[in-house]
N, C-alpha and C positions, 0 to 999 in steps of 0.2 A: 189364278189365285184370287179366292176371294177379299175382297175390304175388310173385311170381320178380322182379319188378323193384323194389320195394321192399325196400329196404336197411335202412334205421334206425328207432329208434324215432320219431323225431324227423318223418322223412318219415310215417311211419303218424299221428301226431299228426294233423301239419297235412291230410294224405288226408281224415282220417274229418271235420275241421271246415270245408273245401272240397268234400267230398262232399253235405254237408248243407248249403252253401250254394248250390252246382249244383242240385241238388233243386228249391230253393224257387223260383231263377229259372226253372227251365223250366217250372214251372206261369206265370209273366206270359209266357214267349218267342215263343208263337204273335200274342200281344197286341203287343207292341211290332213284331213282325216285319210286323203286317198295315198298323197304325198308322205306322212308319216311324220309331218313337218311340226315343229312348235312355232309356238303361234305370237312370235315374240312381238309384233304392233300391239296387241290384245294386253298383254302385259305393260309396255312404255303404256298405255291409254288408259289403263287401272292405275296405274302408279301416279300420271301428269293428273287424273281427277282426285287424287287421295284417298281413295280406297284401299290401297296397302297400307296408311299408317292410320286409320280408323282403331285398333285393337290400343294403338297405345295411352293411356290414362290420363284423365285431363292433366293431375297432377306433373305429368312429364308434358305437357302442352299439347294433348291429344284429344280424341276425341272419345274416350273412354267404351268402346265398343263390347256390349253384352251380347252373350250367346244368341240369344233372340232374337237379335238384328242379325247377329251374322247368318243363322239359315233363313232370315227376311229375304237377305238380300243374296245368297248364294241359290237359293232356288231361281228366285229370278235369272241370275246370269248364266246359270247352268241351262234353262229353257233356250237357251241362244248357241252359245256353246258350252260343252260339260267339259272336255280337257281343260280352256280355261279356268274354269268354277276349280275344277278337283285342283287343280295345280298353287293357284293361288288360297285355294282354304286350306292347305295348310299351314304357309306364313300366317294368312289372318290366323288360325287357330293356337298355333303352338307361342304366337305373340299374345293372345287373348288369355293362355292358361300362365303365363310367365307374368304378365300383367296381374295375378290373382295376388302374387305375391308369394312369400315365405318359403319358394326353391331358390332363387338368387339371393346373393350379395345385391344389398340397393346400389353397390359402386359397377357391378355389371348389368344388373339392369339397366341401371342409367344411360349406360353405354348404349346399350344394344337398342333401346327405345329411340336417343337421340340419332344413330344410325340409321332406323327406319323412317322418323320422319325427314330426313335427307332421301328417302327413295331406297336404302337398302332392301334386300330380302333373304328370307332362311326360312332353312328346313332341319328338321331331324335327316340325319343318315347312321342309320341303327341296325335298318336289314342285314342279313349276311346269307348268301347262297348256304351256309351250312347249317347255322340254326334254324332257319325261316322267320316266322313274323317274332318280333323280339318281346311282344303281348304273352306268349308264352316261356316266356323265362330262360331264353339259351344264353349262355353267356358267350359275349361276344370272341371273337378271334381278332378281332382288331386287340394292337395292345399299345399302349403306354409305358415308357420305364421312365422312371427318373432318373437323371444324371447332371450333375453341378445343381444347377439355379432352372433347370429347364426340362420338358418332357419330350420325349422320343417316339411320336405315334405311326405304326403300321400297319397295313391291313386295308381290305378292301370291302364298300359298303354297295346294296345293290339298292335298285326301287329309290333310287336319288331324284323325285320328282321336281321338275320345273330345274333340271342339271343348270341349261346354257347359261343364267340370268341371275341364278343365287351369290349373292357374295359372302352369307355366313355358312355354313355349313356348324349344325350341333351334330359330334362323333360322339359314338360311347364305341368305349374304348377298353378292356381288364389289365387292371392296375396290378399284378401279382402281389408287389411288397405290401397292398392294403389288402388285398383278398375281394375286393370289390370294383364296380362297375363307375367310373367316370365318364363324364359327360364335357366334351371338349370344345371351345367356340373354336373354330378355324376360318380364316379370312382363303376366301375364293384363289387369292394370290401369294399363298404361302408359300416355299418354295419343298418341291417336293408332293403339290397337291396336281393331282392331276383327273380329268374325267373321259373313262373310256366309252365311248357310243354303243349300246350293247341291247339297248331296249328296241325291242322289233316282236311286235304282238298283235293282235287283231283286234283289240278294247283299249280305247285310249289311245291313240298309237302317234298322240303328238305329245304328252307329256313328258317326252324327254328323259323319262325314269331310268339314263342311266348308270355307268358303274360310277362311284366315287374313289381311287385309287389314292391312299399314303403310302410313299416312300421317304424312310428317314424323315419324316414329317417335325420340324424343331422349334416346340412353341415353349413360349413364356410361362412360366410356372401359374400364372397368374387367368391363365388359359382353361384351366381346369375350375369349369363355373357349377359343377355339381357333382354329387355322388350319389348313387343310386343302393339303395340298398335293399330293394324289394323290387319285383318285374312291374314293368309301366304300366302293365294290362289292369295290375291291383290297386289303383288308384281310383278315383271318381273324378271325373275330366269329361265335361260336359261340351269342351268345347270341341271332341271329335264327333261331334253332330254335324260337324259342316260337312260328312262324307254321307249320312242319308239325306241332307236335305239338297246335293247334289243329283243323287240317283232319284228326288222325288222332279225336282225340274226335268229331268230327263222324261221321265214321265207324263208330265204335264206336256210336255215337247208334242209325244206323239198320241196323246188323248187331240191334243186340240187340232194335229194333222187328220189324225181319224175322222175326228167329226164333221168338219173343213168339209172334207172329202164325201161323205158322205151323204152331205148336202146339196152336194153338186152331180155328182158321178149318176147317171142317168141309164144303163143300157135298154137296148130299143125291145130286151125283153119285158120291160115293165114300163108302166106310163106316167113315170114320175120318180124322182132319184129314191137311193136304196135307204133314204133315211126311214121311208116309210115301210122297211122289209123287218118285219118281229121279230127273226130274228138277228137284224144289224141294230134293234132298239133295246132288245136283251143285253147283247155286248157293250153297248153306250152305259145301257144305263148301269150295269155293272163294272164297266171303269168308273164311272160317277163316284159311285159307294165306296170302293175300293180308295181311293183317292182324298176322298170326303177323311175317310177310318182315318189315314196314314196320315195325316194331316193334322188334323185332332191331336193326334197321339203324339207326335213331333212335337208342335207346337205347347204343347199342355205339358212336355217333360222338360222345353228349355226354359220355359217360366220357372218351373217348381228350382231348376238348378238359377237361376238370376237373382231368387228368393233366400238371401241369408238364414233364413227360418225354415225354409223347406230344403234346402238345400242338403243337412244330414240325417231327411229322412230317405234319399233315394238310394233304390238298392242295386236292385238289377234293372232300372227303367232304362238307363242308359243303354244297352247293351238290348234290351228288347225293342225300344225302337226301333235302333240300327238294323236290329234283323227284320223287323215286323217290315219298315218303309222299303229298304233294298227286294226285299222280297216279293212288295208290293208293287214296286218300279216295275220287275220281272213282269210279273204278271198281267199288267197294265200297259206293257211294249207288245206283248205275245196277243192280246186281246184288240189291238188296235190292229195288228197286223191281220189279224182275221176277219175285219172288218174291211180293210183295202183288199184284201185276197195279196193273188201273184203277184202284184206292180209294188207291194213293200221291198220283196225281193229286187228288185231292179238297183242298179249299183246306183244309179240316179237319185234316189227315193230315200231321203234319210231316216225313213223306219228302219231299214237292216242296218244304218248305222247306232243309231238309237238302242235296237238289239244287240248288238256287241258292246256297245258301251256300259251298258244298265249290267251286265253278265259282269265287270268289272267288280262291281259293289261285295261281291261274292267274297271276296279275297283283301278287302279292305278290312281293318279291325272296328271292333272285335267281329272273332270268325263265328258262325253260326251255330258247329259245336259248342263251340264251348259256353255261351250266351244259354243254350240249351239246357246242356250239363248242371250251370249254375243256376238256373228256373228248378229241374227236379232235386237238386238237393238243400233249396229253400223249402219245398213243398215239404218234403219228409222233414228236415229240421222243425218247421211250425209243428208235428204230431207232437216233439218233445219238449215245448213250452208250456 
């Protein structure tokens, strides 16, 4: 990453002590990745330097963490390890958009902020094997009843990322007597909460993504911290860029393997490594570009969302990034592999893992349809202005 995007001293700070926490995990990453393992040192060692409660607002005694920083510094740690990076941007992020304000009660925000800075963590678990991604507006099968002073929630939630180590879990949940969707804080150790081990994939395959199980689930009235009344996906929520500026580290990962490589790698058919062969300076320099683009374009969308003033002019930028960078990851994994040849493939050689990982991005929100979808019918909308 170049200097040019770092700003303050503040971001240089926290870079050089997430740079050297990246490091250390990517000497275990190969290990967990083959293993299937979560990567739970990685995590105590984010949490012991304060990098999980970074999102929370100076006003709550934090450290008030903007978008900006956070793909600062999540590309970086994702260059090291990505199941990491992915697993923990989404606590840092779904604490960065609560932080925004005006979805909570300040009596639960307060909560959940002064929980973080003790070291808690949470996620959304919203997925459901029958809707699919909840961006597109299924209504949940989990339910909620009311009954006395208290709610009754059931149901099973999937893609529970970073399961072993959360202790809030946010449930949405269909409320029938409202006719709408709640949003339920549940503590790790409620009784009746339970998580079934169910994640077993070839991308990502230590994030732990798995089932979230309620039974008879008996929480306090006072539990139900939101209600939804429109799909997630329809919102503008700038802070789900920590999931392409994940898959741009990754990226970055194996351009700088590539190159590495290339500089060195010698065979005794040529008289000098293949940096010199036009066409392994063709594929460089086209990850270069490719890279350069993605980058720009990240970077230049989470400013305009940090910008109170720019901020309700963005339309579809969120959502074109996301595809434009994931995309771009792809592309820049598959190019670098071309350049090592056959030895990327080697189960040794964390290109193929790199390529499985970056294939991930695919299936993160928002999906690429639909990001699409809503590009062509801005376009024809603009003829009718």
């Amino acid at each position: 990453m170049s200097s040019l995007f770092i700003k303050t001293e503040k971001q240089k700070r926290w870079l050089d002590i997430i740079g050297e926490l990246s490091d250390e995990f990517e000497k275990r990453s190969a290990e967990h990745d083959e293993q299937a393992s979560f990567p739970y040192e990685n995590i105590q060692a984010l949490k012991e330097s304060g990098y999980t409660a970074l999102p929370v607002p100076e006003k709550n005694e934090g450290e008030g963490l903007s978008v900006y920083d956070m793909i600062l510094y999540q590309e970086r740690l994702a260059k090291g390890d990505a199941v990491t990076a992915l697993s923990i941007g989404w606590h840092l992020s779904i604490m960065g958009e609560l932080a925004e304000g005006d979805i909570w009660e300040k009596k639960d925000f307060d909560f959940i902020a002064k929980e973080v800075l003790q070291g808690a963590l949470v996620n959304r678990a919203a997925s459901e094997a029958q809707t699919g991604s909840p961006t597109r507006g299924g209504r949940p099968g989990t339910t909620a009843q009311k009954k006395n002073n208290s709610w009754i929630v059931n149901g099973r939630k999937t893609f529970t990322t970073m399961s072993p180590v959360l202790d809030y879990f946010l449930v949405t949940a269909w409320i029938d007597e409202e006719d709408t969707i709640g949003v339920f804080l549940i503590h790790k150790d409620t009784n009746g909460v339970s998580i079934e081990e169910t994640w077993d994939v070839i991308a990502m395959r230590g994030t732990a993504s798995h089932d979230l199980v309620m039974e008879e689930v008996i929480l306090d009235e006072s539990k139900l911290v939101e209600r939804l009344n429109h799909p997630r996906g329809t919102k503008v929520n700038g802070w789900l860029l920590h999931i392409p500026a994940v898959y741009l580290g990754i990226a970055q990962a194996a351009r700088d393997y590539a190159v590495k490589f290339a500089n060195v790698y010698s065979p005794n058919s040529l008289k000098g490594p293949i940096k010199d062969v036009p066409s392994v300076q063709k594929h460089i320099g086209e990850i270069e570009l490719e890279l350069m683009k993605a980058r720009h374009f990240l970077y230049h969308v989470a400013e305009m969302y940090d910008d109170p003033k720019q901020r309700p002019n963005i339309g579809q930028e969120l959502a074109a990034v996301k595809h434009t960078v994931t995309n771009t990851a792809i592309y820049v994994v598959d190019k670098a592999m071309r350049v090592v040849g056959a030895k990327s493939l080697q189960r040794t050689n964390p290109l193929q893992r790199y390529y499985r990982d970056v294939r991930a991005g695919l299936h993160n929100p928002p999906m690429d349809d639909i990001t699409i979808q809503k590009l062509s019918a801005l376009a024809f909308e603009s003829l009718e202005k």
